[in-house]
Backbone as a ProteinNet text record, in pm:
[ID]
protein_1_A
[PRIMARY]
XXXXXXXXXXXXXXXXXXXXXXXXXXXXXXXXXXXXXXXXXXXXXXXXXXXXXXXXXXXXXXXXXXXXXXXXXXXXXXXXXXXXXXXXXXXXXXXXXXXXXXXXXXXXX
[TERTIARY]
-9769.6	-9885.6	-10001.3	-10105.9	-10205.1	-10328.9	-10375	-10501.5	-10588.4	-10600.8	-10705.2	-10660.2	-10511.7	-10433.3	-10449.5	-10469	-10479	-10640.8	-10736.9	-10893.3	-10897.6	-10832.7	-10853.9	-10801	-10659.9	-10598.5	-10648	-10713	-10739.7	-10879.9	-10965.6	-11136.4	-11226.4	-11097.8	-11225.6	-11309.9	-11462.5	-11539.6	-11441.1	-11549.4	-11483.9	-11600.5	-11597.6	-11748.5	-11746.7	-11618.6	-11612.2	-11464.7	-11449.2	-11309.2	-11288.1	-11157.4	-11073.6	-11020	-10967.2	-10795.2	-10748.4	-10669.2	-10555.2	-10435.1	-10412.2	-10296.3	-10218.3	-10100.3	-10046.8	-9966	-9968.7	-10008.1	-9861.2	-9730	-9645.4	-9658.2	-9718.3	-9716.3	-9853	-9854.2	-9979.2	-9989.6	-10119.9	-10133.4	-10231.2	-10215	-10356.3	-10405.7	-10490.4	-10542.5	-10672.9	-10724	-10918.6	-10871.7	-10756.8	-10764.2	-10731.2	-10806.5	-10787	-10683.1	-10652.8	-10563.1	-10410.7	-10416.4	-10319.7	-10264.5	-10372.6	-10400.6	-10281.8	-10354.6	-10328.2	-10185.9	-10121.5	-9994.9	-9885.4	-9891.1	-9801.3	-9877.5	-9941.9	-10013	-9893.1	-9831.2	-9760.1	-9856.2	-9824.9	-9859.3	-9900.8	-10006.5	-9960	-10012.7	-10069.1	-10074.8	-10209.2	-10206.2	-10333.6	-10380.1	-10489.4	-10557.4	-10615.6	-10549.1	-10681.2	-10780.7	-10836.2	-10976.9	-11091.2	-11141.4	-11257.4	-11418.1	-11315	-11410.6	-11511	-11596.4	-11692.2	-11768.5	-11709.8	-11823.6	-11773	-11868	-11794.4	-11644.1	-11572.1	-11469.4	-11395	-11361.3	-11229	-11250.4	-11309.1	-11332.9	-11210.6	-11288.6	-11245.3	-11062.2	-11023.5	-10918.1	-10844.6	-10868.5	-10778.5	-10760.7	-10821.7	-10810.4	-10678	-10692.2	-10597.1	-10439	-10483.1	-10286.5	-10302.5	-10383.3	-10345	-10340.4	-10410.2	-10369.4	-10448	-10370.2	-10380	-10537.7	-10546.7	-10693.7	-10728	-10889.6	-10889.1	-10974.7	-10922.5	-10971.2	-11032.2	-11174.1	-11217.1	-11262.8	-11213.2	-11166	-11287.6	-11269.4	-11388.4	-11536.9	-11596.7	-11710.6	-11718.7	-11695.4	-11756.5	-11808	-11852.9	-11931.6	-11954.9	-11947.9	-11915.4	-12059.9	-12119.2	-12231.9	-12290.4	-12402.1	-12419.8	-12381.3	-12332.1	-12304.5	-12111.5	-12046.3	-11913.3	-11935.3	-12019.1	-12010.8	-12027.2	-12139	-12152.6	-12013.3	-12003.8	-11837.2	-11748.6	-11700.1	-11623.6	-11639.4	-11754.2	-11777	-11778.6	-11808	-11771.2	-11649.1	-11511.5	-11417.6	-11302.9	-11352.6	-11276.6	-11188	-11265	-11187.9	-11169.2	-11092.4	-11092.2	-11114.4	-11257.4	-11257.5	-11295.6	-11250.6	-11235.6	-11295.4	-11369.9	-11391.1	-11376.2	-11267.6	-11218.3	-11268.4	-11351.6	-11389.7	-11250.4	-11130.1	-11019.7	-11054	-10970.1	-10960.5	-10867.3	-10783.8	-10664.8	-10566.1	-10500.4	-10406.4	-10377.1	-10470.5	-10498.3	-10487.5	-10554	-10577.8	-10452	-10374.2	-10278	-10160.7	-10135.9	-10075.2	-10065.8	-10267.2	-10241.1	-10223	-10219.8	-10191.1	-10033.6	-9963.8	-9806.1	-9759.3	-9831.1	-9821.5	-9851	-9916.3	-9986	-9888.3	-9895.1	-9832.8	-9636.2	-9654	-9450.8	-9433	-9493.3	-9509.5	-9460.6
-9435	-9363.4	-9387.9	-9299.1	-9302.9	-9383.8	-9436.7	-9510.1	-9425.9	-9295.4	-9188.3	-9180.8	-9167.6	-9136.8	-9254.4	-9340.7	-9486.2	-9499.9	-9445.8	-9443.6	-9315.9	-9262.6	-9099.4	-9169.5	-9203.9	-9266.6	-9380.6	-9487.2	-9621.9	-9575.3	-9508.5	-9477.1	-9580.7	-9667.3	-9763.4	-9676.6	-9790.9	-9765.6	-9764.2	-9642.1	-9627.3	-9743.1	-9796	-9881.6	-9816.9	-9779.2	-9743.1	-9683.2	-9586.7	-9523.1	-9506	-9542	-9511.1	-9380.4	-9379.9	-9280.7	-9292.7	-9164.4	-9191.8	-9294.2	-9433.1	-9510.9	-9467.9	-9517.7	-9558.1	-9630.3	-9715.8	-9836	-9876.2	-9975.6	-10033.1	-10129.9	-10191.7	-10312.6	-10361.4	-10484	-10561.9	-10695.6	-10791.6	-10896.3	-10932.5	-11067.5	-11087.8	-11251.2	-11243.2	-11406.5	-11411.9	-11518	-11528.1	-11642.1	-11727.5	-11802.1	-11748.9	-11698.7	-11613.5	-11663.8	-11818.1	-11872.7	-11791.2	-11796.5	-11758.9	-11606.6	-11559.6	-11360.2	-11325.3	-11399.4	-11376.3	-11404.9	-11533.4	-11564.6	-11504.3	-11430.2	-11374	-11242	-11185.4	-11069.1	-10944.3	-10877.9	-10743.5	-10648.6	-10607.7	-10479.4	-10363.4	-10272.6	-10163.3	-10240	-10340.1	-10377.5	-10311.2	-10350.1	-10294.5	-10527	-10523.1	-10657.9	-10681.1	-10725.5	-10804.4	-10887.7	-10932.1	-11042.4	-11018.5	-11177.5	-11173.7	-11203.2	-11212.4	-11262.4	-11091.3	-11124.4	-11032.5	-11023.2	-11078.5	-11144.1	-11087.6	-11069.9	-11047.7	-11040.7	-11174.7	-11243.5	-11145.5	-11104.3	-11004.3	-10893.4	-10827.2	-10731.5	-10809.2	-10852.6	-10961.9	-10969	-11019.9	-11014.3	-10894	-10833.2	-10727.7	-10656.4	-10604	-10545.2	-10619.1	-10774.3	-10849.9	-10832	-10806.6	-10823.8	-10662.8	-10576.2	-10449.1	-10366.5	-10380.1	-10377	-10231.5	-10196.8	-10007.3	-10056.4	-10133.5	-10115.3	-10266.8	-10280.2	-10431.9	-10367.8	-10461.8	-10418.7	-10531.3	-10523.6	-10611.2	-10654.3	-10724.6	-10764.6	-10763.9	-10803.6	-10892	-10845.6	-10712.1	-10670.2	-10709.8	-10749.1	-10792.9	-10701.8	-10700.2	-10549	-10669.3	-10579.1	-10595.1	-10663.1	-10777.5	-10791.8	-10723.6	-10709.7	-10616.7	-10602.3	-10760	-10720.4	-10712.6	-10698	-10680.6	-10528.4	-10468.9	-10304.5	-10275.2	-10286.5	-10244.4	-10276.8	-10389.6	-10359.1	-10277.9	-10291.9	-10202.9	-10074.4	-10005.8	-9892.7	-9913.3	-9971.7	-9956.9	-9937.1	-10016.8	-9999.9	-9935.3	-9886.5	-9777.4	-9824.8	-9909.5	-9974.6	-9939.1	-9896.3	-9874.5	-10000.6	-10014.3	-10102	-10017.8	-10059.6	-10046.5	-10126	-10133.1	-10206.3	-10190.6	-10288.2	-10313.8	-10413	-10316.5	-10417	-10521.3	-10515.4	-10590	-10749.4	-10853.9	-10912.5	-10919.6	-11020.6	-10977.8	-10973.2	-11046.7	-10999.7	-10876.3	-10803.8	-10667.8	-10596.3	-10605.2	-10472.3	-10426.3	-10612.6	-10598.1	-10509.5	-10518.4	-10430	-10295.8	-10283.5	-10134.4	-10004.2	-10145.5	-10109.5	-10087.6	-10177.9	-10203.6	-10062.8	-10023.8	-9892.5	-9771.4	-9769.4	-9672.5	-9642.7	-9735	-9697.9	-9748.3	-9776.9	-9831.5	-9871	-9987.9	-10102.4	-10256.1
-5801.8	-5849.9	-5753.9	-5727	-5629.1	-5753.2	-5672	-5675.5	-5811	-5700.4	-5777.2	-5947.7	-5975.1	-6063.6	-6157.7	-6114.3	-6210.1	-6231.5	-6200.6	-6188.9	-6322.8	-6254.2	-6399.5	-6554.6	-6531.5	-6656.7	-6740.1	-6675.2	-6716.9	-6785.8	-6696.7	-6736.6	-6693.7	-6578	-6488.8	-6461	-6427.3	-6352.2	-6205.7	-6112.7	-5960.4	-5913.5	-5860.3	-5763.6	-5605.1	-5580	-5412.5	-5393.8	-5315.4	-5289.2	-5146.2	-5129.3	-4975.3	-5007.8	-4891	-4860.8	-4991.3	-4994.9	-5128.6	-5101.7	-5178.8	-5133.7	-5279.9	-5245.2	-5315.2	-5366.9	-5510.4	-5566.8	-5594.5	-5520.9	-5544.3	-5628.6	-5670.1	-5748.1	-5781.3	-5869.6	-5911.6	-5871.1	-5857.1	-5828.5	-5901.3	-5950.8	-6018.4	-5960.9	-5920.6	-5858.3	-5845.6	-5788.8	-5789.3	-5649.6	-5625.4	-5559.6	-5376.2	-5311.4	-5194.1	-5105	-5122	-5009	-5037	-5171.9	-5233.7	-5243.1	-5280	-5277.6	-5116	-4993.6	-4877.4	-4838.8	-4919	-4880.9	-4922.1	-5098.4	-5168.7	-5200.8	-5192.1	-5209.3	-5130.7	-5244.5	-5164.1	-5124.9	-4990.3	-4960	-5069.8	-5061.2	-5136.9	-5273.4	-5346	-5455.9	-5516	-5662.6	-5736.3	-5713.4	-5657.9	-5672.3	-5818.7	-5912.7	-6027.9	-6035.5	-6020.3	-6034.5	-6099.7	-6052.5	-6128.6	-6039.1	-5922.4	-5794.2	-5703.2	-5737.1	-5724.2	-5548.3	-5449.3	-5322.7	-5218.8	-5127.1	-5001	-4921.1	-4988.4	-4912.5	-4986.6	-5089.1	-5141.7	-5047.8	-5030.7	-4894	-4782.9	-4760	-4642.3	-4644.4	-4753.9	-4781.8	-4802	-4870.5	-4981.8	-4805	-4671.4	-4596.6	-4520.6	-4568.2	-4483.7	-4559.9	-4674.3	-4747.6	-4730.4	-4733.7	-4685	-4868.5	-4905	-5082.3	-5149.1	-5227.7	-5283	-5341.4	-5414.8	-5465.8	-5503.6	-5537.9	-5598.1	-5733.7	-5805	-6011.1	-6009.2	-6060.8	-6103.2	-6253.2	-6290.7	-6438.7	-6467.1	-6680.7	-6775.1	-6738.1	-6676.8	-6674	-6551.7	-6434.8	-6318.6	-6245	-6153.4	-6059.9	-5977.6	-5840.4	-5709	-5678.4	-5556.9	-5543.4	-5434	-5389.4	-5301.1	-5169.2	-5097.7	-5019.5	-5025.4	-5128.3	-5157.9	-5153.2	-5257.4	-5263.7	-5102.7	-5063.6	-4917.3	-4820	-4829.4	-4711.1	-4786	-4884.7	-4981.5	-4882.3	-4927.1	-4898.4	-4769.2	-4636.6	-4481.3	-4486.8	-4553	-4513.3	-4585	-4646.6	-4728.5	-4822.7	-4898.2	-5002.7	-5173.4	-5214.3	-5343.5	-5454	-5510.3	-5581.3	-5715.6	-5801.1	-5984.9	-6081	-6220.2	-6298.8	-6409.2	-6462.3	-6546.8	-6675.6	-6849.9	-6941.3	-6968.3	-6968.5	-7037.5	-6945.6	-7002	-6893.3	-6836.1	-6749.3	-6619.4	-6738.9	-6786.4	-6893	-6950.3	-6997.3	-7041.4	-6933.7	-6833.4	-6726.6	-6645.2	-6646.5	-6576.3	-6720.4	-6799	-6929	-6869.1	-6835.2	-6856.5	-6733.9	-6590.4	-6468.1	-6504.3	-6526.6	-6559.4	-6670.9	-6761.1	-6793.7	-6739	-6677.5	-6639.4	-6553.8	-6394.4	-6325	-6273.9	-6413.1	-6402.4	-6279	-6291.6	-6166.6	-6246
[MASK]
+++++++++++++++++++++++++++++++++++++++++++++++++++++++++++++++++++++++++++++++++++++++++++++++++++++++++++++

């Protein structure tokens, strides 16, 4: 399922949009060492980490979108690279438990 397709269905907030990817699987972490080592390609990112460095990352595991859980919104300078690099970020009221449910439904991942 494309990115866009899981943004229409869920009723996330959009915060910033890339290219159309599309979304092989889910990950859910806050711990970046970690995101980077087991993080699939192609994933929907869950968190709760709101900062710069998920930018940073999510470009490095190469990942369909990052969701950001439990009310979080991006800080300004996260939205701003977001948006330099064409990143699909999402916000999600559930928290990762839930969001990840309704990624895993949504997109039979």
């Amino acid at each position: 399922m494309k990115v866009s397709e899981l943004a229409q269905k869920s009723g996330w907030q959009i915060f910033s949009q890339g290219e159309e990817r599309e979304i092989g699987s889910g990950y859910c972490g806050d711990f970046l060492s970690n995101i980077i080592s087991r993080a699939p390609d192609s994933c929907a990112w869950l968190t709760v980490m709101n900062n710069v460095n998920v930018a940073a990352v999510a470009t490095l595991i190469d990942c369909a979108c990052i969701i950001l859980c439990e009310g979080v919104s991006p800080d300004e300078a996260f939205a701003a690279r977001a948006g330099q690099l064409g990143l699909w970020v999402l916000g999600a009221q559930e928290n990762v438990f839930e969001a990840a449910k309704k990624v895993a439904a949504i997109c039979g991942v």
